[in-house]
C-alpha positions as CSV (number, residue, x, y, z in Angstrom):
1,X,30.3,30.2,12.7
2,X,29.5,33.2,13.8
3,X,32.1,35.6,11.6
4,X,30.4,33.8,8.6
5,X,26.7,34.8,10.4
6,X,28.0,37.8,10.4
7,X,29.6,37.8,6.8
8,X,26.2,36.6,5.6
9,X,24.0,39.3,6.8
10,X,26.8,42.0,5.8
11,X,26.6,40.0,2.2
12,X,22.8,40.1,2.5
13,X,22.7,44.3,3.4
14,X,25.1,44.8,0.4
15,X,22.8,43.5,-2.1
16,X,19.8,44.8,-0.2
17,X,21.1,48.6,-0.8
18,X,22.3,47.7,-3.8
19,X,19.0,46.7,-5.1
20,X,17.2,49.8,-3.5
21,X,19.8,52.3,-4.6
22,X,19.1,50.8,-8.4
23,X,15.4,51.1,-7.8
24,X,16.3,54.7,-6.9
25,X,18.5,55.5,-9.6
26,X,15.6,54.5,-11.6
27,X,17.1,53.0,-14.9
28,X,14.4,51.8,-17.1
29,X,16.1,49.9,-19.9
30,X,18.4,46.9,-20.3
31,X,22.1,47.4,-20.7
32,X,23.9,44.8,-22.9
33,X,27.8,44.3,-23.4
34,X,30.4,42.1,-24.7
35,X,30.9,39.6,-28.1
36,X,30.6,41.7,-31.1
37,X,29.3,37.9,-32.6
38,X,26.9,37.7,-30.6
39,X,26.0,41.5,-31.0
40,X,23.7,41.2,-34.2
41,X,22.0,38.4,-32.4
42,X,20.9,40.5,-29.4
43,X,20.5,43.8,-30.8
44,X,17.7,41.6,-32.9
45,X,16.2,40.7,-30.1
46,X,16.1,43.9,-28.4
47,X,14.5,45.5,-31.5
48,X,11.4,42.8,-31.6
49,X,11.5,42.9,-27.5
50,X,11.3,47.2,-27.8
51,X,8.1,46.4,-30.6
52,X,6.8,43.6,-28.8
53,X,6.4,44.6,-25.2
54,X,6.1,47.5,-22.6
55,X,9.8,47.6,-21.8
56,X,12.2,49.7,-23.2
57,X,14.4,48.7,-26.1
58,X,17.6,47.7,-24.5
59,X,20.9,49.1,-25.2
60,X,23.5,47.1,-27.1
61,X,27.0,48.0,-26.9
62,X,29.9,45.6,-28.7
63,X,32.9,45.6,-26.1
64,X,34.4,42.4,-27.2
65,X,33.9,39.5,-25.2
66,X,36.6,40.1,-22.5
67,X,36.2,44.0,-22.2
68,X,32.5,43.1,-21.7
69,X,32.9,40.4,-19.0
70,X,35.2,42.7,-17.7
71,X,32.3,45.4,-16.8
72,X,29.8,43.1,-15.6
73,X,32.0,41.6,-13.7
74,X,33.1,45.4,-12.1
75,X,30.1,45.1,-9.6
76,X,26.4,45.4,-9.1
77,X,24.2,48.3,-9.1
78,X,22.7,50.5,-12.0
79,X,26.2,52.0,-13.6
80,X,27.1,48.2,-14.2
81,X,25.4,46.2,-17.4
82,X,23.0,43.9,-16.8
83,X,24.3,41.2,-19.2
84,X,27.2,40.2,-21.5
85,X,27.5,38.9,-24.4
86,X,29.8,36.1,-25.4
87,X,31.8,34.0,-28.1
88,X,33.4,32.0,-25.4
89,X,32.8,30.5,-21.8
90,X,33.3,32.8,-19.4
91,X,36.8,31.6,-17.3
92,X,37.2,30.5,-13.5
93,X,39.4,33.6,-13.2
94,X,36.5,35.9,-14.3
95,X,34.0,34.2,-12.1
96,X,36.1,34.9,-9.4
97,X,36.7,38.4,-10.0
98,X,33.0,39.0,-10.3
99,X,32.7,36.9,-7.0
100,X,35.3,39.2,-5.1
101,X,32.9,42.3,-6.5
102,X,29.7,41.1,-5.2
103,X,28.3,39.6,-8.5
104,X,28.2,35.7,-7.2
105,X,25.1,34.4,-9.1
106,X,25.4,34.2,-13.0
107,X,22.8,33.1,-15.4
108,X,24.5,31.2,-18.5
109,X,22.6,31.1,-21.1
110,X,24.1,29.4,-24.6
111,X,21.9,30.8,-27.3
112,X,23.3,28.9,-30.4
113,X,26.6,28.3,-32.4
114,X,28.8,30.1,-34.2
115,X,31.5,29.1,-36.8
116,X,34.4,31.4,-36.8
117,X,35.3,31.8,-40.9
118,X,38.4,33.5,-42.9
119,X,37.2,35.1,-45.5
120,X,38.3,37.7,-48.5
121,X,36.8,39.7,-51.5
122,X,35.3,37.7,-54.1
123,X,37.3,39.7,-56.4
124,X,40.4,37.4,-55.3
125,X,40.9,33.7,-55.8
126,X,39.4,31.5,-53.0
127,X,41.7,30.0,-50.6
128,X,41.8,26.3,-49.6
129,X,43.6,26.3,-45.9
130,X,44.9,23.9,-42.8
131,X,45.3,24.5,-39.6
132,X,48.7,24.2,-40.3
133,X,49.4,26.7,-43.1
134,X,47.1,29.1,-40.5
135,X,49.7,28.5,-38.0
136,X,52.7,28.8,-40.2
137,X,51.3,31.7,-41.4
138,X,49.9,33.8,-38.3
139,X,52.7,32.5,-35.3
140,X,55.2,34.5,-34.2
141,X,58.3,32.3,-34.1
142,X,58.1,28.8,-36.4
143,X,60.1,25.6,-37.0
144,X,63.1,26.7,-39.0
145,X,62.4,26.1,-42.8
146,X,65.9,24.1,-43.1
147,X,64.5,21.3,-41.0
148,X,65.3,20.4,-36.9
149,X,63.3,21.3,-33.7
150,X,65.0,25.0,-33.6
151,X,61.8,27.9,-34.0
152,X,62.8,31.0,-35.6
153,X,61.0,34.3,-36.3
154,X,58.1,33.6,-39.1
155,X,60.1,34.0,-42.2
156,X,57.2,33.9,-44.3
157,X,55.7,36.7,-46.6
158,X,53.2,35.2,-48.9
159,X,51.4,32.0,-48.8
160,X,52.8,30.2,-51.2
161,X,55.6,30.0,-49.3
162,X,53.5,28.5,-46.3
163,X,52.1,26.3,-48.8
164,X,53.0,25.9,-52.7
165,X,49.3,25.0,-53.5
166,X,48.0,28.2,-52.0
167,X,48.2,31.9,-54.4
168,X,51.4,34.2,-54.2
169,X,49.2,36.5,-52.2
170,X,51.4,38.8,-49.3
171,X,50.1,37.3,-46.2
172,X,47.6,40.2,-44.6
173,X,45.1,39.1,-42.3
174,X,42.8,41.3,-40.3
175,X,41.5,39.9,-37.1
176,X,40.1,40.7,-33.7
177,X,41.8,41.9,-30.6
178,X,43.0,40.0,-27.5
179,X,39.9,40.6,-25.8
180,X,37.8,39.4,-28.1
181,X,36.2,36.0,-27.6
182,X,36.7,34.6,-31.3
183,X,40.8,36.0,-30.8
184,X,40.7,32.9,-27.4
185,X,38.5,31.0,-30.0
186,X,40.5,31.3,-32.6
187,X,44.0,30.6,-31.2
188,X,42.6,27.6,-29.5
189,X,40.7,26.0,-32.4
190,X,42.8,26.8,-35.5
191,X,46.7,27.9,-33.8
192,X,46.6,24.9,-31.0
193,X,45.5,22.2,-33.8
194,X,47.8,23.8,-36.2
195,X,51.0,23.4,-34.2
196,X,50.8,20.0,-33.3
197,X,51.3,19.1,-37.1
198,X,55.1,19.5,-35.9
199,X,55.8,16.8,-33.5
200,X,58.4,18.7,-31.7
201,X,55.9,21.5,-30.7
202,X,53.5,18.5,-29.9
203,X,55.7,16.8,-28.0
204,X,55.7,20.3,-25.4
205,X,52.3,19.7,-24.4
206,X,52.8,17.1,-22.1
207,X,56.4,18.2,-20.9
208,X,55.4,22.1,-20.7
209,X,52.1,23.2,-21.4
210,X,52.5,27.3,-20.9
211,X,55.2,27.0,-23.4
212,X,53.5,25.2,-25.8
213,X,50.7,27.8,-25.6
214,X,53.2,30.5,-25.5
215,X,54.4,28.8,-29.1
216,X,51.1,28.1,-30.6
217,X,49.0,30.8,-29.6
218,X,51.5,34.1,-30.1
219,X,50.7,35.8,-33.1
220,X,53.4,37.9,-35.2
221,X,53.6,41.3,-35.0
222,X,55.5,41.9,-38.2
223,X,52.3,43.4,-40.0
224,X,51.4,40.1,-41.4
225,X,48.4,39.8,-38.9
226,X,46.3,43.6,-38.3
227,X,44.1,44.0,-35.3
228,X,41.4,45.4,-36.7
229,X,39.1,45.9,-33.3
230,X,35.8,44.5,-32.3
231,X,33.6,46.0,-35.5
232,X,33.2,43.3,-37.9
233,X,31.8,45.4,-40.6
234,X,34.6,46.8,-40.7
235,X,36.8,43.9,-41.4
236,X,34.4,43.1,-44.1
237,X,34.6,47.0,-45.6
238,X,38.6,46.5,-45.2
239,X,38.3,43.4,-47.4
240,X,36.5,45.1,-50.3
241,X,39.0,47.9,-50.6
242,X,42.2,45.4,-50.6
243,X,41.0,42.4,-52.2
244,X,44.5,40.6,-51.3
245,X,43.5,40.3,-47.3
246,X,41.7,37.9,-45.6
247,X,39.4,38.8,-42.3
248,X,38.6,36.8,-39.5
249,X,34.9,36.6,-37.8
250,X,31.8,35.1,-36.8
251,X,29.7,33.3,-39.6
252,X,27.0,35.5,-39.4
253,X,29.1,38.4,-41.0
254,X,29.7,35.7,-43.5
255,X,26.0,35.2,-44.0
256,X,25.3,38.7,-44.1
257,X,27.7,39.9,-46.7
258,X,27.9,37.0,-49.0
259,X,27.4,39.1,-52.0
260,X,31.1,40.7,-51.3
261,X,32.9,37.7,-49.9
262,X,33.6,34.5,-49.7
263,X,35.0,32.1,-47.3
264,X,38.0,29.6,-47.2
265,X,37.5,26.0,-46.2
266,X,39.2,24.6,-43.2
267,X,40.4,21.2,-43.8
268,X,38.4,20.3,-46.2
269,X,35.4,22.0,-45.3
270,X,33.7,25.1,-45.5
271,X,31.6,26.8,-43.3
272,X,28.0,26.6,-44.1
273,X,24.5,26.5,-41.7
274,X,24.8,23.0,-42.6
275,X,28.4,21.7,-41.6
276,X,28.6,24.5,-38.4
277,X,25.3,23.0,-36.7
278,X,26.6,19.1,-37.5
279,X,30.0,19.8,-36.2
280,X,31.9,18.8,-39.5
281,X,33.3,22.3,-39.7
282,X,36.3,22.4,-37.2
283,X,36.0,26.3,-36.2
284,X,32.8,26.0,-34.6
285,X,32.1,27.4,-31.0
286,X,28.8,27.6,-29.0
287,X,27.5,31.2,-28.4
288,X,26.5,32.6,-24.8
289,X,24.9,35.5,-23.1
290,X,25.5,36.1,-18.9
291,X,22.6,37.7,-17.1
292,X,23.3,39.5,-13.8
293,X,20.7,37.7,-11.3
294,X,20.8,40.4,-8.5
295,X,19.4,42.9,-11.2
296,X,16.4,40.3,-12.1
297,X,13.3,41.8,-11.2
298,X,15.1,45.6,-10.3
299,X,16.1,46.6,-13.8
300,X,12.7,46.0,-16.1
301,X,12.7,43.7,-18.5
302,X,15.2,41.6,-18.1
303,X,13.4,37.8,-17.4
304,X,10.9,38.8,-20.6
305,X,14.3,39.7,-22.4
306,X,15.3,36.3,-21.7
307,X,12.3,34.6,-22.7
308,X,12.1,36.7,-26.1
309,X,15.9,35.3,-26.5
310,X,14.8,31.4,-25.2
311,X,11.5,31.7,-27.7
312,X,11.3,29.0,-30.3
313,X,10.0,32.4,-32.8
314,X,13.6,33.7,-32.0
315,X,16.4,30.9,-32.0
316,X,14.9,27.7,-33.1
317,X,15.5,26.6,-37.6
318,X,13.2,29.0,-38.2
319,X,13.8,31.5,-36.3
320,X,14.6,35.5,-37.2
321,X,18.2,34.9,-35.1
322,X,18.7,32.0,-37.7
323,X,18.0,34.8,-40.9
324,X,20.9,36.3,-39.0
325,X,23.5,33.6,-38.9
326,X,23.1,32.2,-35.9
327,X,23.1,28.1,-35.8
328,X,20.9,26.8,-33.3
329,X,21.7,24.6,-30.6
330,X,19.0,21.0,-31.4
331,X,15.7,21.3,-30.3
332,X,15.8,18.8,-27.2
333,X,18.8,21.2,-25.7
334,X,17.2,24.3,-26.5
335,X,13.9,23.5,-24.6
336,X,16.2,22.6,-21.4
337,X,18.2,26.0,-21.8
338,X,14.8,27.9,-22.0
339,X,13.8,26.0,-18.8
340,X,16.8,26.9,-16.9
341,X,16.9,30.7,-18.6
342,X,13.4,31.0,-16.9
343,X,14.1,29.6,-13.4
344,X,17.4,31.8,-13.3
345,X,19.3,28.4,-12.7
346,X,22.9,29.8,-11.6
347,X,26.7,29.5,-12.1
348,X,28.3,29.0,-8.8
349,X,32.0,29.4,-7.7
350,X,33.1,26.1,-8.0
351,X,31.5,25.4,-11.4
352,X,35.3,24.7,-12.7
């Protein structure tokens, strides 16, 4: 009892001097990382937050979901951000590598949804994809075209040859990196479901579940799929200059450049406002941002910068974040997430 006394009041000191030397150091703006879906969201909030309001105009920086949990995870003080973006749930394993760094309360905040779309030039034909063919396209090793349970290296070049009803296109997709939240998004959504269409990959879930992932959710490195980094403008430039590729991203990128692309459907669907916010579109994924609680009321700005993100003007139908792609959570869950935004409700250790 008394080692954890002691522990405490160390604990206590630490964040005490932390929160001083930050005062000292004097930083006067917000620092954002992470999800480069979520980016366009929060820089658009920053921008009417900067007009809006004494503070300064935060700084935005797209790090990709991981590499931006990753630095707000690295500590507490004014050379760490303040909050991350991100296009997935933040893991047990990061919220205890934040823990072991002194960053033990979390804010979660889910600002919206997000459908993750595959998309190419509107010069090209439209494509009309499973899960399945997405798998048989983008994993590294396969079942063996000849039949059996044996998995061999992806044999396939052009999607026809995943499926005869699809163009004669090469297969050339350009997605996001390993730390990007809509690459775990992705793989888990679209590769996971894909798999199982092959009952002998299905069957390894339930005798061997890391192999099974190891299966579904490697993607070839034969050229077929190109990391193409966390800027999804990019993709979409990439796209117009080779009209034979598809990209992978948020639906927002989607919504912004619909006068250059156009997407696929999944299963039968395709991704609109409409079938994202009522769930019929199977790529969808809720949207967070992580706010670092020790820096609350230290660096300026940050619980009006939540409450600009949690106002009804910015997220709700018709909202300027909706103009922007981003599908907004229903009304009666929204006004509890504001509530909890503004009372700084935490993530603790033991939330998995």
């Amino acid at each position: 009892m008394q080692k954890f006394a002691l522990s405490l009041a160390t604990a206590t000191m630490l964040i005490g001097a932390a929160a001083t030397s930050m005062a000292a150091d004097g930083r006067d703006y917000i620092s954002v990382v992470g999800s480069s879906t979520v980016y366009p969201f929060s820089t658009a909030v920053a921008e009417q937050f900067g007009k809006a309001t004494k503070f300064k105009t935060p700084k935005i920086e797209s790090t990709g979901t991981g590499g931006g949990i990753k630095l707000f995870c690295s500590g507490s003080g004014v050379d760490t951000p303040d909050i991350a973006n991100a296009s997935r749930q933040i893991k047990k394993a990061e919220i205890e590598t934040c823990a072991k760094n002194g960053v033990t309360e979390i804010v979660e905040v889910k600002v919206g949804y997000d459908g993750i779309v595959l998309a190419n030039s509107k010069k090209s034909e439209q494509f009309k994809l499973s899960r399945k063919d997405l798998f048989m396209a983008l994993a590294k090793e396969v079942p063996s075209p000849e039949g059996g349970d044996k998995l061999v290296a992806n044999p396939y070049k052009t999607w026809k040859e995943v499926n005869d009803k699809l163009p004669a296109a090469k297969i050339e997709v350009l997605g996001p990196p390993p730390t990007s939240g809509t690459r775990d998004a992705f793989v888990e959504m679209v590769m996971d479901h894909g798999c199982t269409a092959f009952e002998s990959i299905k069957a390894l879930k339930s005798k061997d579940e890391k192999q099974f992932k190891a299966v579904c959710q490697t993607v070839r490195e034969d050229g077929a799929f190109i990391e193409a980094g966390e800027n999804d403008n990019l993709i979409v430039q990439k796209l117009e200059a080779n009209p034979n590729s598809l990209g992978i991203f948020g639906f927002s990128f989607l919504d912004q450049n619909a006068d250059k692309i156009q997407a696929s459907s999944i299963d039968g669907q395709a991704p609109t406002f409409e079938t994202i916010a009522d769930g019929k579109y199977p790529v969808s994924r809720p949207l967070f941002i992580y706010v670092k609680k020790a820096h609350v009321g230290v660096i300026p700005g940050i619980a009006e910068y939540l409450a600009e993100f949690t106002s009804e003007r910015a997220w709700s139908e018709e909202g300027y974040l909706a103009e922007k792609g981003l599908i907004p959570s229903p009304k009666n869950e929204r006004k509890t997430i504001a509530a909890d935004a503004k009372a700084l409700n935490v993530i603790v250790n033991n939330k998995f």
